[in-house]
N, C-alpha and C positions, 0 to 999 in steps of 0.2 A: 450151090452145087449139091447133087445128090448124095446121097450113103453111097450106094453103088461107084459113082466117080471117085469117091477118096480109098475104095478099097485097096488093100496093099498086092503088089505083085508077087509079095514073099515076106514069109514072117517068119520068127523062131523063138526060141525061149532057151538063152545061157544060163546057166544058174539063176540068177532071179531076172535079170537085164531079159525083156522085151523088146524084140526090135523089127520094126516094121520095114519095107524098102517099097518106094512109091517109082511112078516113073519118072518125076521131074522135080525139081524143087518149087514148083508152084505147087501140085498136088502134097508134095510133102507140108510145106509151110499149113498147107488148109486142113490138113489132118493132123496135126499138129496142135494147131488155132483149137480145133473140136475139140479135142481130148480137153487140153488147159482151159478152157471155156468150161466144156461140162463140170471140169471137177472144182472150177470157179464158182461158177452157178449151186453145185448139189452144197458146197461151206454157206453160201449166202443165205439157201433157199431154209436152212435150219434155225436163222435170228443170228449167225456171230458174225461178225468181221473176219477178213480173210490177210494175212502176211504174205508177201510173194516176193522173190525175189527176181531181177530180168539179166539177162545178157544183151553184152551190146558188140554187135559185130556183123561185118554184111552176112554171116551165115542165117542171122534171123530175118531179114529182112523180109520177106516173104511170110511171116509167124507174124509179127508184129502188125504189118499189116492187114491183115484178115482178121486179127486181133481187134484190133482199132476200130472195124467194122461192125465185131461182133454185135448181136443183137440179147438184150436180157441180162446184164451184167450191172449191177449196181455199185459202180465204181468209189461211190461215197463212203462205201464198206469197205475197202480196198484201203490197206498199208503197202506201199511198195519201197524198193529196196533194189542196187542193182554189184554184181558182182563182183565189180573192181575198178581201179581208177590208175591212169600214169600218174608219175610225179616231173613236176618240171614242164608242165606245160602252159602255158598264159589262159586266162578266164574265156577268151574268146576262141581259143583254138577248135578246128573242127571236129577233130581226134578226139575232145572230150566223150570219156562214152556218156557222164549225164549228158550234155546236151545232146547226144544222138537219142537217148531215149527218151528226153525232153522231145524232141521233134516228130522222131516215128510214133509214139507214143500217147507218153501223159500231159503233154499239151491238147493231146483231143479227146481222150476219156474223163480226165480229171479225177483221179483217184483222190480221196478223201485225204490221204498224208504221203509225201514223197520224202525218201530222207536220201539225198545224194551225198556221198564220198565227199569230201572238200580237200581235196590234196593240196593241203597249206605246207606253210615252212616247217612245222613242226608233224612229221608226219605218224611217230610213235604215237603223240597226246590221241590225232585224229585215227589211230586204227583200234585205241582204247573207248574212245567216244563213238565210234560204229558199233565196236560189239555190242558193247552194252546196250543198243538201241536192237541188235539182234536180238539179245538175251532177253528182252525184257517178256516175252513170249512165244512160242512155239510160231514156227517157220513154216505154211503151209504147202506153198510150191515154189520150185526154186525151177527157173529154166533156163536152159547152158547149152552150150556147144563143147565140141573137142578140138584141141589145136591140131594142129599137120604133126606134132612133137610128143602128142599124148597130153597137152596140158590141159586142166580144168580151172578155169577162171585165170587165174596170174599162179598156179602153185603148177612149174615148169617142173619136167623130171629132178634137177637141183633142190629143189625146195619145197615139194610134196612129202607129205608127213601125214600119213594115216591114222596118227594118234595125237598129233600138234596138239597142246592145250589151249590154243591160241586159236580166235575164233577168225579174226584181223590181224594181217602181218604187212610187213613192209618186204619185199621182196626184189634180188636184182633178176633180169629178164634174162634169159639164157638167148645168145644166139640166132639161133633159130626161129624162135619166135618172134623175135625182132624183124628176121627175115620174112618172115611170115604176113607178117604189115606190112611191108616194103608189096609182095607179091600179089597183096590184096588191091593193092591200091590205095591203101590207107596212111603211108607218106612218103616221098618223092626218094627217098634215100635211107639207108640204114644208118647214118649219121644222124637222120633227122628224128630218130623214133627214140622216147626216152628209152630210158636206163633202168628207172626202179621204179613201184609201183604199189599199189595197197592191194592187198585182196583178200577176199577169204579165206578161207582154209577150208581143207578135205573133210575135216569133220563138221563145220558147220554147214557146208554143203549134203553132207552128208544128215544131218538131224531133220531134214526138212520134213514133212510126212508124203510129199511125191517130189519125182523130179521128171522132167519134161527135156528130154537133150535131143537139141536137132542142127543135124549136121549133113547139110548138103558137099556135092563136089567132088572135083574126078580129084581133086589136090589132096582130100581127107582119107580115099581108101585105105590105104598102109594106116592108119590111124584108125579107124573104122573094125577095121579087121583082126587087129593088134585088141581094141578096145575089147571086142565080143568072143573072138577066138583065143588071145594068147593070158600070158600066166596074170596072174591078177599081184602086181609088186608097186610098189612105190615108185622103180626107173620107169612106169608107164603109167600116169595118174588117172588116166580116162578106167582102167582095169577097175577101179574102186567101183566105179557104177553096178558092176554087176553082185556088188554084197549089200545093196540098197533093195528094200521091200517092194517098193511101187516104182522101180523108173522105166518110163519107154522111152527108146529111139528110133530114134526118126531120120533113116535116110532115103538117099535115094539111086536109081541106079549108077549114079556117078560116084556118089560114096562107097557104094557096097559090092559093085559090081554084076554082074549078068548072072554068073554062076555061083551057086549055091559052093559053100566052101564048109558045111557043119557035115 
């Protein structure tokens, strides 16, 4: 697809947060794909290896794809890393998000080193043995979605902490975002979607040196808009993006809406 085709319909600049609005979440996902690819490609093209962390959720799904495609990417340089994991769920469930990015994913690029979540029975040990596999070096790109609730990874309004010392926490699911799987499609009933879950935290999301967040869908606007327009607090965790150096967002007219609202 051309430059011209992925040009945004509207763009703006909040405080630091860059945000682009495409007309569909195809075009989104493939401008999207560019950005994280070129700034993939420019770490590589230097001699180092590249850290990255992914998001797994149908908001990427269209990212990931075009992703997979890319062309020029030496994925053997590639550490990969993904955002969070339920607890309570069986090896084989579909819900896992590693094996969703097992599939969409690093089953077809073949990144040099994948380190998945293992939400075993002891889930503290396991959110001490991720960090430390984060710590071990700088974080290159991290790429995220917003939930319908404001949340960034598994850290819900309840459990977002703008200064957590904690890079990996164990976290219970608020509500909403439980519902929020149910809405996706992602399982049959609000009974059936865990409970608690491992995830990042706000500041190591935060340490990354870009972050890439894309968020399609007419369900995200009020989240969207909350994100870029309203106060930047803890009770709305997506707000944190915009004291981050390098992030774009990426939506699109379902998210963001027709009319300019800055």
């Amino acid at each position: 697809m051309s430059q011209s085709a992925l040009f945004p319909v509207y763009s703006l600049l909040k405080d630091n947060l860059r945000t682009q609005v495409f007309t569909d979440r195809r075009q989104l996902g493939l401008a999207a794909c560019e950005d994280f690819a070129g700034k993939l490609r420019a770490l590589l093209a230097i001699g180092r290896s590249a850290r990255v962390v992914f998001a797994a959720a149908p908001s990427q799904n269209e990212f990931l794809d075009a992703l997979a495609a890319a062309p020029g990417i030496d994925w053997s340089r590639v550490t990969a890393f993904h955002l969070d994991e339920y607890l309570g769920l069986p090896v084989e469930a579909p819900q896992r998000f590693g094996r969703y990015l097992n599939e969409r994913l690093f089953d077809k690029v073949k990144p040099g080193r994948v380190h998945l979540l293992n939400p075993c029975e002891d889930a503290e040990k396991e959110a001490l043995r991720y960090e430390d596999l984060l710590r071990e070096a700088p974080i290159d790109i991290v790429c995220l979605g917003i939930g319908a609730n404001g949340h960034l990874a598994f850290n819900d309004p309840s459990a977002a902490d703008f200064d957590d010392p904690r890079w990996v926490k164990v976290v219970e699911l608020d509500a909403d975002f439980r519902m929020q799987q149910v809405n996706d499609g992602c399982f049959g009933s609000l009974a059936r979607v865990p409970t608690h879950a491992l995830t990042m935290t706000i500041p190591a999301l935060m340490s990354a040196m870009h972050l890439v967040c894309i968020v399609p869908g007419r369900h995200k606007r009020e989240a969207v808009l909350r994100a870029v327009h309203g106060p930047i607090e803890e009770a709305f965790p997506a707000s944190a993006l915009r004291r981050h150096e390098s992030c774009a967002l990426y939506a699109d007219m379902d998210s963001y809406g027709y009319k300019r609202t800055d």
